[in-house]
Each structure stands twice: as structure tokens, then as C-alpha cells.
C-alpha positions in Angstrom: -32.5 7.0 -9.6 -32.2 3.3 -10.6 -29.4 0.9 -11.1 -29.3 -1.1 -14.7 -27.2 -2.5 -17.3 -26.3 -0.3 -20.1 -25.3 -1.0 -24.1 -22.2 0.8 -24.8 -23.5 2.3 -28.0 -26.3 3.8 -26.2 -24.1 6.1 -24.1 -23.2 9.7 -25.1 -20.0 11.3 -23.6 -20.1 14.2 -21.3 -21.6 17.3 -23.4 -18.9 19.8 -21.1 -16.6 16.9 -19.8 -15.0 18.2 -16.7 -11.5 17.0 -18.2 -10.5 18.7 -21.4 -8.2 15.8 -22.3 -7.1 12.3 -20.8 -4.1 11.2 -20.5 -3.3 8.0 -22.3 -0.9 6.4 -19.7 -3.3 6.7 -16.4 -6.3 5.9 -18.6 -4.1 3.0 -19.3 -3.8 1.6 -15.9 -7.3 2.6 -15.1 -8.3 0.0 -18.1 -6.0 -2.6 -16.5 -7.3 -1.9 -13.0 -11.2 -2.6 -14.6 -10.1 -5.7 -16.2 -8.3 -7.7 -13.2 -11.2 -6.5 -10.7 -13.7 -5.3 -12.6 -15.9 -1.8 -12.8 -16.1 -1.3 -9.0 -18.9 1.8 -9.4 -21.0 2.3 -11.8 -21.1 4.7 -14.6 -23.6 7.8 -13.7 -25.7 8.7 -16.6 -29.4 10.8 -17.2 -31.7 10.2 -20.1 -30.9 12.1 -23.6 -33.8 11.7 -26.0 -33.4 8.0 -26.4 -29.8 7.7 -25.3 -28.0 8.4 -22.0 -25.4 10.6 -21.6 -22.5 10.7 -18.9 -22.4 13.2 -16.1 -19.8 11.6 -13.9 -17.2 8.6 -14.8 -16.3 9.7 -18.4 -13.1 8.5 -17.9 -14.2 5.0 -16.7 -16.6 5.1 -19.3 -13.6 5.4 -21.6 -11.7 2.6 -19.8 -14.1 0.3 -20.5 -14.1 0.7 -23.9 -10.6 -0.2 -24.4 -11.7 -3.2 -22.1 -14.3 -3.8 -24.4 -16.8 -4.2 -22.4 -20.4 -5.0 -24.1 -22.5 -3.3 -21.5 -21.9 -1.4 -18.2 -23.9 -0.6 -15.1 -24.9 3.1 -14.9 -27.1 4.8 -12.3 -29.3 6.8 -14.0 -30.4 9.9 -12.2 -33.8 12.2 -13.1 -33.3 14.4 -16.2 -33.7 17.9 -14.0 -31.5 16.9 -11.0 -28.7 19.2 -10.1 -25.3 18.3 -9.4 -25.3 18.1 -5.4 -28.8 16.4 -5.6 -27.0 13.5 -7.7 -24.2 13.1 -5.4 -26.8 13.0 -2.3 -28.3 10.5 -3.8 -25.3 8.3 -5.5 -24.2 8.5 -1.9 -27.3 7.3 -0.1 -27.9 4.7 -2.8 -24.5 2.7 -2.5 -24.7 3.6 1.4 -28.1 1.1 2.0 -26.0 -1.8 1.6 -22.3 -3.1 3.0 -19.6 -2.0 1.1 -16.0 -2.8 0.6 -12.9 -0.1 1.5 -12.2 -0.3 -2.6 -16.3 0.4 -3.2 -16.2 3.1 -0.6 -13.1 4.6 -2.0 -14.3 4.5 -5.6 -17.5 6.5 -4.6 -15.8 9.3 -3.1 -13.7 9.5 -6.1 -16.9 9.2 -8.3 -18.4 12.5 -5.9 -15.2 13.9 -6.2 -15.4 14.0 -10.1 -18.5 15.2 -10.1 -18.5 18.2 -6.8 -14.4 18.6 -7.7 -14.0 19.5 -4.0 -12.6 16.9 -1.2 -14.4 18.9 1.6 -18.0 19.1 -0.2 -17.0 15.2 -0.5 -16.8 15.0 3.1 -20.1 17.2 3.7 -22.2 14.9 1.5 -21.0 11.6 3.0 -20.1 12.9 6.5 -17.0 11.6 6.5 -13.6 13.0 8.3 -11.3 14.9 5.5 -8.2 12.1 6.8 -10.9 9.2 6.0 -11.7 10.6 2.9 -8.0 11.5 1.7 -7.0 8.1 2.9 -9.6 6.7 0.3 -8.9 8.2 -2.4 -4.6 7.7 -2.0 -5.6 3.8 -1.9 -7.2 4.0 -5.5 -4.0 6.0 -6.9 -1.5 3.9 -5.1 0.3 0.9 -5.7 -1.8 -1.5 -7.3 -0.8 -4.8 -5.5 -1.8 -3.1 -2.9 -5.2 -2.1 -3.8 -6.0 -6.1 -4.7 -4.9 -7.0 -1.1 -7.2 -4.8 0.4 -10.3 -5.7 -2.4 -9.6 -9.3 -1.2 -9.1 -9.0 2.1 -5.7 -9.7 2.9 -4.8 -6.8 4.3 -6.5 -3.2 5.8 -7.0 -0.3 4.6 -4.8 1.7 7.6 -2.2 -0.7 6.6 -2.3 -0.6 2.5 -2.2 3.2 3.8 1.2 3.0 5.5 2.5 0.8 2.5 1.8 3.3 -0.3 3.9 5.8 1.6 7.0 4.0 0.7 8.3 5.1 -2.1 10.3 2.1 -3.6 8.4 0.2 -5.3 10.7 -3.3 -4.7 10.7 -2.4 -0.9 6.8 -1.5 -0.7 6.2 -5.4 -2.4 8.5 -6.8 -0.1 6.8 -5.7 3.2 3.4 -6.1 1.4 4.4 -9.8 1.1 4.9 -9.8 4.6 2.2 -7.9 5.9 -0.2 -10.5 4.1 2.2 -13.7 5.7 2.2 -11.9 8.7 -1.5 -10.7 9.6 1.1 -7.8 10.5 -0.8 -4.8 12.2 -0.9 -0.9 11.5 1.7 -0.4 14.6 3.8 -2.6 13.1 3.9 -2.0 8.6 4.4 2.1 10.1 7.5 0.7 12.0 8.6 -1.1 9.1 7.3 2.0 6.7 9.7 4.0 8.9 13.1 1.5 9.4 12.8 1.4 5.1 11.6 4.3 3.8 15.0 5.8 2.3 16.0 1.5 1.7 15.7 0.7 -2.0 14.9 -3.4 -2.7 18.5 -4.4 -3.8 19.7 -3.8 -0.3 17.4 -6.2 1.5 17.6 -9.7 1.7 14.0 -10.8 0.8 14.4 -14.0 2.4 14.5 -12.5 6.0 11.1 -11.1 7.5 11.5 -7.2 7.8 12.6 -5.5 10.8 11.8 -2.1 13.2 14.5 -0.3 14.2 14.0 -1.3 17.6 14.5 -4.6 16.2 17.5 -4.0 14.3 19.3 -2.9 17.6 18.3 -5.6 19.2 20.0 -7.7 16.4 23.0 -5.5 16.9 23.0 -6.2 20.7 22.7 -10.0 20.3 25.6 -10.7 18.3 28.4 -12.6 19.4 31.4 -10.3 19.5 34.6 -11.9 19.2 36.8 -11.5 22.8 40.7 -12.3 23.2 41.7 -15.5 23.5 44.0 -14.5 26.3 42.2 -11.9 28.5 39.3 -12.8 27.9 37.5 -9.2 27.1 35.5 -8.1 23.9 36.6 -4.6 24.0 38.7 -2.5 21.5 37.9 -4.3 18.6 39.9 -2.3 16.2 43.3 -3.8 18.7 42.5 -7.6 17.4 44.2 -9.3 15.4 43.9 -12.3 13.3 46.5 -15.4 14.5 47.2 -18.3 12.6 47.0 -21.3 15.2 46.4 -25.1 15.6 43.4 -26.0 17.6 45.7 -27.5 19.5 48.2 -25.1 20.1 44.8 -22.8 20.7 43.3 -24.6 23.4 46.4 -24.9 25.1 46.8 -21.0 25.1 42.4 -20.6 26.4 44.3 -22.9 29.4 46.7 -21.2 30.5 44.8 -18.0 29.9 42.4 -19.7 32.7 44.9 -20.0 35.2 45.7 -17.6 37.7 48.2 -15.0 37.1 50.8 -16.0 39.6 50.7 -19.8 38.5 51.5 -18.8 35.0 54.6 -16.7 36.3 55.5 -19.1 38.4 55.8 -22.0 35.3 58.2 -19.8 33.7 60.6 -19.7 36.2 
């Protein structure tokens, strides 16, 4: 197996593609996704007389050509290897050197096109199934998201809680304050949790997000209005509104702080 650059013209599609059809919209976005970060894994091909012909990542073989790209890089494998022997060896190739959570993720979705099981997935690159599933949801979540964890702004565990919100507006809201924040796991779940029902049109963006804990706390803090005479902030519902001077009011916050038997006494 050996890693090279490849002309478009010399690759042949899949002979038995594993997909009968693609659909135009996700190939779409999977286009998009190559041109803002680029081809993240490479194409896997083996040797076809003089040409090379795809046995896994025909459908990002296909996004790059409405990229237009020139030439990709493709691993090409022996001609006789079978199927589990290629994604052995994909897997121990990309594993000799560091890789990023959006590399990682892209090669357990390139072995999961080719084995088309998560758990054989998880055999060949003993990995947990959780690791693994959490991998692959990053690449077919939001895609803000995905460019904050390819450049570092935020981590995987929490682009993981984000992509479980299902408003859009509201998951770009706390993603914007996740990345201002240096906010933790712990903290985007609470967040994932106080919002998840909250669509974006009934937040005020310009205030940080809360956790319900912090929310009651909020409620806790503020100041309650109390009766001018008695003094007391209970039965809310009882108070009314009363036109006054300031005057006239601070004379009546007086005499409410005098004793009750002075201000009988005044009015005798």
C-alpha cells in the first residue's frame, strides 16, 4: 500500500459500487465540505490494467469532481487484497502518525464504507462502539461545528453535545459561546439541556447562555418589589400601582418607619 497523487482521468468508478445511486443534495454538501477544508482522507484505489479503479470513497471521488479537483491522493492497495486486509491496513497506515478528531472520524467512515458494519469498525481499529459512533455523528452534523473542532476551537465531546440540539439558530448560538468561552463538556450538556426544546428567536443572543441551575438563580436574585407601607414582598398579585409625588412618597416610607403607636397617636 502506498500513498500518491492521482489524475482524475485515470480513475475508474467502483465496478459493483456499494451505493446504487447518490443522492444529489448530501453529495452536495459533501462537495462544499471538500472545498472549505479540503479531501480529509484519501481516495482508496487498486491497479486496473493501466488505470485505478475505486474500492472505497466513490462518493468522495465524485465530490471532487464537482470540486474540480485536478488530482487527488488515493492509497493504492495490492491488486489481490481482500476487503478486511485493506481496511487493516488503511487503518494501520493513517494510525503511524498523529491525527486530527476530523482525520480519525473520516477513517472510520472510509472502513465503514468499505466493511458496512460499525462493530467490524470497531474490531479493526479497537475502538469502543460510543467512540466510534461519536465519530462518525461529528462528520454528519452541523457543519460549523465540524470546522471548530478541525481547527481547534472546540472538542470533540463538546461539538458532540452541540449536534444534539436540534435548532439550528440555538446550536450556533451556544457554539459561539462555547468557542468565547473555552466552555467545557459539563458545561455545553447543561446548556444542551436548559435549550434543547428553545428555538433561536426566543433567546437574546447578546446574553451568554445559561443552566438551569443558573436560571434559578437569576430568578432568586431579582429584586421583588415590597409595599411601600408594610414593608413585605409577599402576595404579589395584592399590589397595586399608585400614582404619587416623590415627595408625597417619601413622606409615606416615613411614617411607614415609625412605630405603630406613634402613628396613631399623630392622628388623634
Amino acid at each position: 500500500m502506498h500513498l500518491t497523487e492521482i489524475d482524475q482521468n485515470m480513475i475508474l468508478e467502483p465496478a459493483a459500487p456499494l451505493r446504487a445511486s447518490m443522492e444529489e443534495g448530501p453529495l452536495n454538501e459533501l462537495a462544499e465540505s471538500i472545498r472549505q477544508l479540503g479531501l480529509l482522507q484519501p481516495i482508496v484505489v487498486r491497479e486496473s490494467g493501466e488505470r485505478f479503479e475505486v474500492i472505497a470513497g466513490h462518493r468522495r471521488l465524485l465530490a471532487t469532481r464537482i470540486v474540480g479537483l485536478p488530482r487527488i491522493q488515493c492509497l493504492v492497495v495490492d491488486k489481490d487484497s481482500d476487503d478486511q486486509v485493506i481496511a487493516a491496513r488503511l487503518h494501520e497506515n493513517i494510525y503511524r502518525r498523529d491525527i486530527s478528531p476530523v482525520e480519525e472520524a473520516a477513517l472510520y467512515a472510509e472502513l465503514f464504507e468499505k466493511l458496512m458494519d460499525v462493530d467490524l469498525v470497531c474490531k479493526v481499529v479497537k475502538r469502543s462502539r460510543g467512540i466510534v459512533d461519536q465519530r462518525l455523528n461529528l462528520l454528519s452534523g452541523d457543519r460549523a461545528v465540524l470546522t471548530a473542532v478541525q481547527v481547534g476551537t472546540i472538542t470533540v465531546g463538546v461539538a458532540d453535545q452541540l449536534n444534539r440540539v436540534p435548532d439550528e439558530g440555538t446550536r450556533r448560538y451556544l457554539l459561539e459561546f462555547a468557542i468565547r468561552d473555552g466552555a467545557t463538556i459539563e458545561k455545553v450538556r447543561n446548556w444542551r439541556l436548559q435549550y434543547h426544546d428553545v428555538k433561536i428567536g426566543e433567546i437574546n443572543t447578546a446574553l451568554a447562555p445559561v443552566t438551569a441551575d443558573e436560571a434559578q438563580q437569576r430568578l432568586l436574585t431579582i429584586d421583588v418589589p415590597k409595599c411601600y407601607f408594610c414593608g413585605t414582598d409577599g402576595d404579589q398579585h395584592e399590589m397595586q400601582v399608585l400614582m404619587v409625588h416623590s415627595s408625597c412618597k417619601r413622606m409615606i416610607e416615613r411614617q411607614a418607619e415609625k412605630p405603630q403607636e406613634e402613628v396613631t397617636s399623630g392622628h388623634q
